[in-house]
C-alpha positions in Angstrom: -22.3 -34.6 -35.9 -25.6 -33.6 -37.8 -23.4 -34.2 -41.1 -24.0 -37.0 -43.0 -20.4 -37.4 -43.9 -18.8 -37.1 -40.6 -22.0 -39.4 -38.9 -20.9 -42.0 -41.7 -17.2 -41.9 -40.3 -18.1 -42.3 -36.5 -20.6 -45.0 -37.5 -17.9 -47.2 -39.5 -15.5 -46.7 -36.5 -17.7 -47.9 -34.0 -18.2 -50.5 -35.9 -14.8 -51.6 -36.5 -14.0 -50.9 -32.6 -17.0 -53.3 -31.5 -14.9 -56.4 -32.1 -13.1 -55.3 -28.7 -13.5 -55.1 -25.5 -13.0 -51.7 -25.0 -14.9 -49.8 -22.1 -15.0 -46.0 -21.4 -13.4 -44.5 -17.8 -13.6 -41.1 -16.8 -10.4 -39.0 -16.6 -11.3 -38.8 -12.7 -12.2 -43.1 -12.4 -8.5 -43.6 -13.8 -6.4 -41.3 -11.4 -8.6 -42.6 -8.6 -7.8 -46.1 -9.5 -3.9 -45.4 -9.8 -3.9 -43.8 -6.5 -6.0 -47.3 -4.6 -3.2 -49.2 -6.5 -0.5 -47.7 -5.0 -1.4 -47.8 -1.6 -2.4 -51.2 -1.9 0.9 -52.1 -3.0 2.4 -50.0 0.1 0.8 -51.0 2.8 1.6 -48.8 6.2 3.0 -51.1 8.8 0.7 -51.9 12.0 3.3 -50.8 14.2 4.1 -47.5 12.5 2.8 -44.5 14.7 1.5 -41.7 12.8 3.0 -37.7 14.0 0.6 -35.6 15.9 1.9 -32.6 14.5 2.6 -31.9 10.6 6.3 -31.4 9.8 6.2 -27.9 8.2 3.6 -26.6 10.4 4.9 -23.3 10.4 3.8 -22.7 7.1 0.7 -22.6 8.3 0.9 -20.1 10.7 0.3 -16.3 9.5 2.1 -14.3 12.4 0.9 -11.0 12.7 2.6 -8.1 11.6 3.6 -5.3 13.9 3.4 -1.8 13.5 5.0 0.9 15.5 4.1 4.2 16.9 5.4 7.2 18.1 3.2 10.0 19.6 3.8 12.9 20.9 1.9 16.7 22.2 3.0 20.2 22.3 1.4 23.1 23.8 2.2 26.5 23.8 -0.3 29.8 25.2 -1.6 29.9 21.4 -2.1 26.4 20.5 -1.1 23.0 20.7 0.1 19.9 18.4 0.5 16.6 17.9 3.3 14.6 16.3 3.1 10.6 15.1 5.4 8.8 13.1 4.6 5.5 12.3 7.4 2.8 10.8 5.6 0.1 9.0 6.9 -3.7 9.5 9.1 -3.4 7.1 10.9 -0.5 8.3 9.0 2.1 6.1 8.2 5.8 8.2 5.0 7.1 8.1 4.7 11.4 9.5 1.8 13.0 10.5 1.8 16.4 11.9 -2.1 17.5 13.5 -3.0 21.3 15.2 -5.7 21.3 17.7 -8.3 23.7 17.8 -8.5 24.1 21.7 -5.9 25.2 24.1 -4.7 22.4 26.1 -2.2 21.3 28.4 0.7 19.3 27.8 -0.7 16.3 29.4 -3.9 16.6 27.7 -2.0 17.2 23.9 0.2 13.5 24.7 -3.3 12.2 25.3 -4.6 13.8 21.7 -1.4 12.3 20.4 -2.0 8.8 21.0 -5.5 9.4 20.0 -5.3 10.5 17.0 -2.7 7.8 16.2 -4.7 5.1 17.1 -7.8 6.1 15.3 -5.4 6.2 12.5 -4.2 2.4 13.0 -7.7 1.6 13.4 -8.9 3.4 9.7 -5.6 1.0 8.5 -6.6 -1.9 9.7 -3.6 -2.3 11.4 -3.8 -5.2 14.1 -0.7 -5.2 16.2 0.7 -1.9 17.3 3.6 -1.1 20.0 3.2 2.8 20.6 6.0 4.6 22.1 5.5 8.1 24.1 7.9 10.3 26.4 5.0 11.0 28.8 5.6 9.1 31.8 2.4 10.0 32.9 -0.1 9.1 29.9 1.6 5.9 29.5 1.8 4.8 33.3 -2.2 5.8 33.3 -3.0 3.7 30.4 -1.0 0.7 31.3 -2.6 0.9 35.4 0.2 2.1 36.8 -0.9 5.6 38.0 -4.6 6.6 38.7 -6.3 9.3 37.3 -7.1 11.9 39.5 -7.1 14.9 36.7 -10.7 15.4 35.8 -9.7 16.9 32.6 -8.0 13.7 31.7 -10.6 11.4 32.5 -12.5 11.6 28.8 -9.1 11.2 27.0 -8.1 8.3 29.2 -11.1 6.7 28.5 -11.2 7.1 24.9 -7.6 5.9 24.6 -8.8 3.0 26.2 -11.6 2.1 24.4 -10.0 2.6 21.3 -6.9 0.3 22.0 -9.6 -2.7 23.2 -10.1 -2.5 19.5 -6.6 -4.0 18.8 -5.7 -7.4 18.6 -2.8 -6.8 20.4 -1.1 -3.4 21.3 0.9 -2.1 24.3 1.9 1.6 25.3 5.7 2.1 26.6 7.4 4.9 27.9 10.7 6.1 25.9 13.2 9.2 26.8 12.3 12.2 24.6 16.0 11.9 22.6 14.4 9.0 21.1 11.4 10.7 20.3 12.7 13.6 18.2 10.9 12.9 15.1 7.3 13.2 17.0 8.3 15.8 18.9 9.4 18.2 16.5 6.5 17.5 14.5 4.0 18.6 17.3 6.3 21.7 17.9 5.9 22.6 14.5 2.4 22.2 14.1 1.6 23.8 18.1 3.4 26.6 16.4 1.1 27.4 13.1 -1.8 27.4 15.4 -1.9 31.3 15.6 -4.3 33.3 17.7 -7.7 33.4 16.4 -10.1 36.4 17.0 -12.4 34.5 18.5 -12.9 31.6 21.1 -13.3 28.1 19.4 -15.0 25.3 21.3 -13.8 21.5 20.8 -14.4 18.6 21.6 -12.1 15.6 21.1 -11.6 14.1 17.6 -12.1 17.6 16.4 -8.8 18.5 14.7 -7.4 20.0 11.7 -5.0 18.3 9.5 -1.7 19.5 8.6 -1.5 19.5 5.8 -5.0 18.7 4.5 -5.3 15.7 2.3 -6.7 17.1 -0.5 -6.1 18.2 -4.2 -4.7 21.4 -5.2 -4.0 23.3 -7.7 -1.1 25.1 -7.5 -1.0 29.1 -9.9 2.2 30.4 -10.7 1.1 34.1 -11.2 4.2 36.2 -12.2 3.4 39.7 -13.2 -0.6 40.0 -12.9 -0.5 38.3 -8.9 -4.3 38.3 -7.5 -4.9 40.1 -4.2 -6.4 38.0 -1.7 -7.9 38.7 1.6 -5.9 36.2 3.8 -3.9 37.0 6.5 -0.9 34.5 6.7 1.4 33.8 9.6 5.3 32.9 9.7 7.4 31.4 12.4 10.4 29.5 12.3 10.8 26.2 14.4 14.2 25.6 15.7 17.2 25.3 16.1 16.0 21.0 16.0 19.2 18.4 17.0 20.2 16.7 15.7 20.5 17.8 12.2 18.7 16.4 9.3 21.2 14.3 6.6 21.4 17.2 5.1 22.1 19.7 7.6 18.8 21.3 7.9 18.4 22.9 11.4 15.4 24.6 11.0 12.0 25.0 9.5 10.7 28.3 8.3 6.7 27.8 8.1 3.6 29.9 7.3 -0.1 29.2 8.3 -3.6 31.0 6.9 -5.2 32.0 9.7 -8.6 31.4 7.5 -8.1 28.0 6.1 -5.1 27.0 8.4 -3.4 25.6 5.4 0.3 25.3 6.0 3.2 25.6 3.9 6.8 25.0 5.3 10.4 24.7 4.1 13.9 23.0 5.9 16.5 25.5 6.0 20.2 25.4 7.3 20.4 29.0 8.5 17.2 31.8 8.6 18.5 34.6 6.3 16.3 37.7 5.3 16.5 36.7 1.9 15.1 33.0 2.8 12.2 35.1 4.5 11.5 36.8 1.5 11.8 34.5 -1.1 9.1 32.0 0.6 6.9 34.7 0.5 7.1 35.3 -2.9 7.4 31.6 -3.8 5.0 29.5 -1.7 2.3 32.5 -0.4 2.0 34.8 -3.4 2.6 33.1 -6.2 0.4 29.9 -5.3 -2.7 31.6 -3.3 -2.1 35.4 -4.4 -1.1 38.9 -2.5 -2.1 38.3 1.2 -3.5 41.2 3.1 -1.5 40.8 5.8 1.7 38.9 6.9 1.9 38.6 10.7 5.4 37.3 12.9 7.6 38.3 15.5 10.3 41.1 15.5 13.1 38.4 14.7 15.7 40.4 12.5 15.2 38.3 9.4 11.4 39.0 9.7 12.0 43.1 10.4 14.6 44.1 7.5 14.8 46.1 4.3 14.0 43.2 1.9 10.9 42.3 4.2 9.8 46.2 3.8 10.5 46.0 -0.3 8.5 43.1 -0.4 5.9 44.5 1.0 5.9 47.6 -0.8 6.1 46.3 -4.0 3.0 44.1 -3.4 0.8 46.3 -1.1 0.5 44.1 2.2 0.6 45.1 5.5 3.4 43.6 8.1 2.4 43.1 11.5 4.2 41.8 14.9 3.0 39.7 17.6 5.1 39.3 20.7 7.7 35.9 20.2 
């Protein structure tokens, strides 16, 4: 505009444009105008009665999506478990697999179950949840049904409570335990890598371990110069489960550090010595080095010749426990 040239060129065109009558509108002014046209050229009829409720209403509405739970508890003289699987509106599963700290009964491990899963839901902002358990007598507590009269079960009922007033909307039902197989065998297994510990461990609830633990590692393949390590590690096999997996796993061969209670586990179809042996080798020694001591029970693929080459090629000592 500062151009002499181009200030010449607007001048002359304004000049010649003067001789109309030509008025500037906004963009806004005209649409504005077009629209009072319109409906003054359609008038609505006096008589014409005007809908209380909009005609696609119900694309309005957000419904709420629902989530579903499954809990269950194991406990067993060393240890207890818990088991959730969660299946996500749109049909998606979702496994956990938790180990307590503290023996417990079973009653008390159903009521760590739903716990745990519903702090869970909580930390996913999930807002509708149907939880489904096989104990008749944590779910008939929570929904009013039964009192409780267990002292022991009185902080765990109230927790549960408190932490499913958090929910926009949620309900507890009871299902039979053959529709609760995932859970459950998930709580077996982890009740069962909780080994003994030397010494008595205190807790309170919300103090768990997670199984596994969700955090990076690095995995070392060490072939001929393995690292000896102080761990002692724990096997067991879980099984056999029914109905089989889709593909015909029946059981689970799993090890535990009894330090670190880091767990490592396989599906198998059948336990054969040579299964034994090679998870060793594979998933102990050659990711976390030459334990100092592999501990299970006298099961005949645990006490055999490979088991006894294995060990005296590496150096580590094999102990029992009573099964």
């Amino acid at each position: 505009m500062s151009k002499p040239v181009l200030s010449g060129r607007i001048a002359k065109g304004s000049l010649l444009l003067s001789e109309f009558e030509i008025k500037f509108v906004p963009q806004k002014a005209i649409k504005g105008q077009a629209l009072a046209d319109f409906l003054a050229a359609h008038p609505t009829p006096d008589n014409m009665e005007l809908p209380a409720d909009l005609p696609d209403e119900e694309v309005f509405t957000i419904e709420a999506l629902t989530w579903q739970l499954y809990f269950d508890g194991a406990a067993r003289r060393n240890g207890a478990g818990v088991g959730l699987v969660f299946i996500t509106p749109s049909g998606g599963l979702i496994p956990y697999s938790f180990s307590l700290l503290a023996l417990c009964s079973n009653n008390m491990a159903e009521y760590e179950a739903l716990i745990i899963g519903l702090e869970i839901a909580l930390e996913m902002h999930i807002d509708c949840l149907q939880a489904y358990g096989d104990s008749q007598l944590a779910v008939r507590q929570l929904n009013g049904q039964y009192a409780v009269r267990n002292a022991t079960l009185i902080p765990y009922h109230e927790r549960a409570k408190y932490l499913m007033s958090q929910f926009q909307d949620i309900h507890v039902s009871h299902i039979p335990r053959s529709e609760n197989d995932k859970a459950d065998a998930l709580a077996n297994l982890a009740a069962s890598l909780t080994l003994p510990s030397e010494r008595d461990i205190q807790v309170t609830v919300g103090e768990r371990y997670l199984l596994p633990p969700a955090i990076e590692r690095i995995e070392e393949v060490v072939d001929s110069n393995v690292i000896t390590s102080s761990e002692s590690w724990g096997l067991d096999v879980i099984g056999m489960i029914k109905p089989k997996s889709s593909r015909q796993h029946q059981y689970i061969l799993a090890a535990t550090d009894y330090f670190s209670k880091w767990a490592e586990a396989i599906p198998l179809k059948e336990v054969r010595a040579d299964d034994v042996t090679n998870f060793i080798r594979n998933h102990i020694i050659y990711r976390y080095g030459v334990p100092s001591k592999i501990i299970s029970d006298n099961a005949l693929y645990f006490k055999c010749k490979s088991m006894t080459k294995l060990c005296e090629k590496y150096k580590f000592q094999h102990s029992f426990f009573a099964s």
